[in-house]
N, C-alpha and C positions, 0 to 999 in steps of 0.2 A: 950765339943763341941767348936770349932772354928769360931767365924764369920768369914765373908769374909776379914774386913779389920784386923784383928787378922792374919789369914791367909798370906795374902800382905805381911804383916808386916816379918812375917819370911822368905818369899822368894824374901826377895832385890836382889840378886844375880840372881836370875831367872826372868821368866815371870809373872807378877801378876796378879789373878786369873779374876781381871776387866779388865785388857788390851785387849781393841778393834781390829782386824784385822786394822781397818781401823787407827786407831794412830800408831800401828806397821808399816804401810804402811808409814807414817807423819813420823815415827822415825827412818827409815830404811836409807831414802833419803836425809839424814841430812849429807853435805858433798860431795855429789854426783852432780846432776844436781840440777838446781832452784827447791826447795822446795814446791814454791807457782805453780809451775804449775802442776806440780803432784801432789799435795795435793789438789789443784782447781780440777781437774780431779775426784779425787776420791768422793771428797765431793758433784759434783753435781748430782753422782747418787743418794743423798738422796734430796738435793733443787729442786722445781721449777723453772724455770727460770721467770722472772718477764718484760722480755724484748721482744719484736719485733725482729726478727732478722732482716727481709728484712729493717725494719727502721733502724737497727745498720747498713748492707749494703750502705742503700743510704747516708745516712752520713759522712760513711768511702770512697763512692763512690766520693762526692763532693770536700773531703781532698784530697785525690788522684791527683782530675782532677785537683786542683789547686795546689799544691806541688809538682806532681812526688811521685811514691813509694819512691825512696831513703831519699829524702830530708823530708817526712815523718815521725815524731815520733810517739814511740809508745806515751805518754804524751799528743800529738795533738789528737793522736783517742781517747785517754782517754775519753779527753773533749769532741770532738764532738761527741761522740758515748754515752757518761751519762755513761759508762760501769766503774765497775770497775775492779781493775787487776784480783782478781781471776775468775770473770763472763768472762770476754775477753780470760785467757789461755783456762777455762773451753770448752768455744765454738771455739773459733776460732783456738784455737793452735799458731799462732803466726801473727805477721804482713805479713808475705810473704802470708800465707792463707788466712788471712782475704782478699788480693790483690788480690789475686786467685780468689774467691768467688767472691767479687764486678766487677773484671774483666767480669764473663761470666755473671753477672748480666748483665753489661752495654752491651755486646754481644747482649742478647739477646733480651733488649731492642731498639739496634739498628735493628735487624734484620726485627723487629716487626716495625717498623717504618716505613722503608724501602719499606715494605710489602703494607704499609696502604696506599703509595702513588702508585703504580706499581701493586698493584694486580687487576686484573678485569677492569682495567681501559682499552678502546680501545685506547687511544691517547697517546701511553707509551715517546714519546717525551715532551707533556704537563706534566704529571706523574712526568717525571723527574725535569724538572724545577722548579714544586712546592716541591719537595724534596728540592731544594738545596735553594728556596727562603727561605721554613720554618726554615732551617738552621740557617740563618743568622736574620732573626726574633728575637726578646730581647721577654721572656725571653728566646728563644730553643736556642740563640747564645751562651749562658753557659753551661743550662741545657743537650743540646743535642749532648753535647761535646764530640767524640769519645777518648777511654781511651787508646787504642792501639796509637794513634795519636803523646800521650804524650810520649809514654813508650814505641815506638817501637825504635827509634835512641839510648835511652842511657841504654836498656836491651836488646835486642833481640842480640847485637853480643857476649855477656858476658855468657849469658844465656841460654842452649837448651830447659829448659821447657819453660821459658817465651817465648822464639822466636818459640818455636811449638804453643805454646796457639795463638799469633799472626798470624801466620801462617794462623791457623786453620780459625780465627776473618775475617782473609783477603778472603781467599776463600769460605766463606760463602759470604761476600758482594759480589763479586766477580760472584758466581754463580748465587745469586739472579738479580742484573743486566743483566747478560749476560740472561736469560730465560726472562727476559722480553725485551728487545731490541730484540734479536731471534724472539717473539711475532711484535711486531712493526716493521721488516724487509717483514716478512709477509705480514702487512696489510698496508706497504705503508709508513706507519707514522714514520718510521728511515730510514736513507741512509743505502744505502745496499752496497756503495763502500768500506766497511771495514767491517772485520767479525766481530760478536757483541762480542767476546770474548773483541778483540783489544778494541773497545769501550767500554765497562765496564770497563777494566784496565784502561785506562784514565781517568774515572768520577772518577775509582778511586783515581789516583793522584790529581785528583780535589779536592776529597771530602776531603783529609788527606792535601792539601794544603789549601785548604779556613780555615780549622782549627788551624795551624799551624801559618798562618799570622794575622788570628784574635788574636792568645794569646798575639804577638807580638805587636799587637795594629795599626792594618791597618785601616784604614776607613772601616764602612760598605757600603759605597757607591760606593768606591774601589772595595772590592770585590764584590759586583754584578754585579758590569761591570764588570768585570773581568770572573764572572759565564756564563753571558751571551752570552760573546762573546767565550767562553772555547765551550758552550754548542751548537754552531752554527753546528759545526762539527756530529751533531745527524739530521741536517734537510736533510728532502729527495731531 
């Protein structure tokens, strides 16, 4: 009778009787694509993950806002994210997705934002103002920093998905605005000389400009004059 590694031992040439799928897997890819990310891949069907993702998100979300995707290493998310490389291929697949992800994070936390000032609210011109005051507020003048903002000039012409995902980013604020101004055309409380679409479009360029010159390093004093007198254009 033969043990197993008795066994092994005669069939060098062949497959050995202990070889795991999952190491044939590790030894197959050896020469092909990066190793560690297929082999991260495979190994975390047997790991727990020991991580947060939405905290990996916001993290990756804050490097982001302040770097630019491109100018972004994977090495910087390393560190702000605690991750290490094979937990980062395992989950995220790469830096474009991990973008991807935090991207409709921060969507959807603007949307939600958005919401909290203009929903329900009868004075949808007040609504708006406190929107664009909290803006500019320490800490929401970092925090609440739109991501499309940063990332729509130097990917959206390069890019269809990114410039679709943008796209998408812009027409949700966009809608949301214009339903609430349509609301406040109604009751009085927005000028009804321009259609509320026209006006949304514009808060929009507001909104993507007061952010753009804050990174620049404008006064915030600046731009609230600048909010305000932008914002006159909504009185009835």
């Amino acid at each position: 009778m033969l043990y197993p590694f008795q066994a092994s031992r005669r069939k060098r040439r062949g497959r050995p009787n202990h070889w795991t799928p999952l190491a044939e897997l590790g030894r197959s890819m050896i020469g092909t694509r990066s190793v560690s990310v297929h082999f991260a891949q495979a190994c975390s069907l047997a790991r727990p993950r020991t991580f947060d993702e939405n905290d990996v998100l916001l993290k990756a979300l804050d490097v982001f806002k302040a770097k630019g995707f491109k100018a972004t290493s994977l090495a910087e998310l390393l560190t702000a994210t605690q991750l290490s490389r094979s937990s980062f291929y395992s989950c995220f697949g790469s830096k474009r997705q991990l973008f991807m992800r935090a991207f409709e994070a921060n969507r959807q936390a603007r949307l939600s934002r958005l919401a909290h000032f203009l929903d329900g609210t009868p004075d949808v011109r007040q609504g708006v103002k406190d929107f664009f005051q909290a803006l500019l507020e320490p800490p929401q003048a970092t925090s609440a920093q739109c991501l499309s903002c940063t990332e729509s000039a130097a990917l959206a012409p390069h890019d269809d998905v990114m410039r679709s995902m943008l796209e998408r980013d812009r027409k949700g604020l966009e809608d949301k605005l214009t339903a609430a101004l349509e609301r406040g055309q109604a009751n009085h409380t927005i000028n009804q000389a321009a259609p509320a679409r026209s006006l949304a479009q514009a808060l929009l360029v507001l909104y993507q400009g007061v952010q753009v010159m804050r990174r620049t390093g404008m006064a915030l004093p600046v731009l609230r004059e600048a909010v305000v007198v932008s914002l006159a254009i909504l009185a009835p």
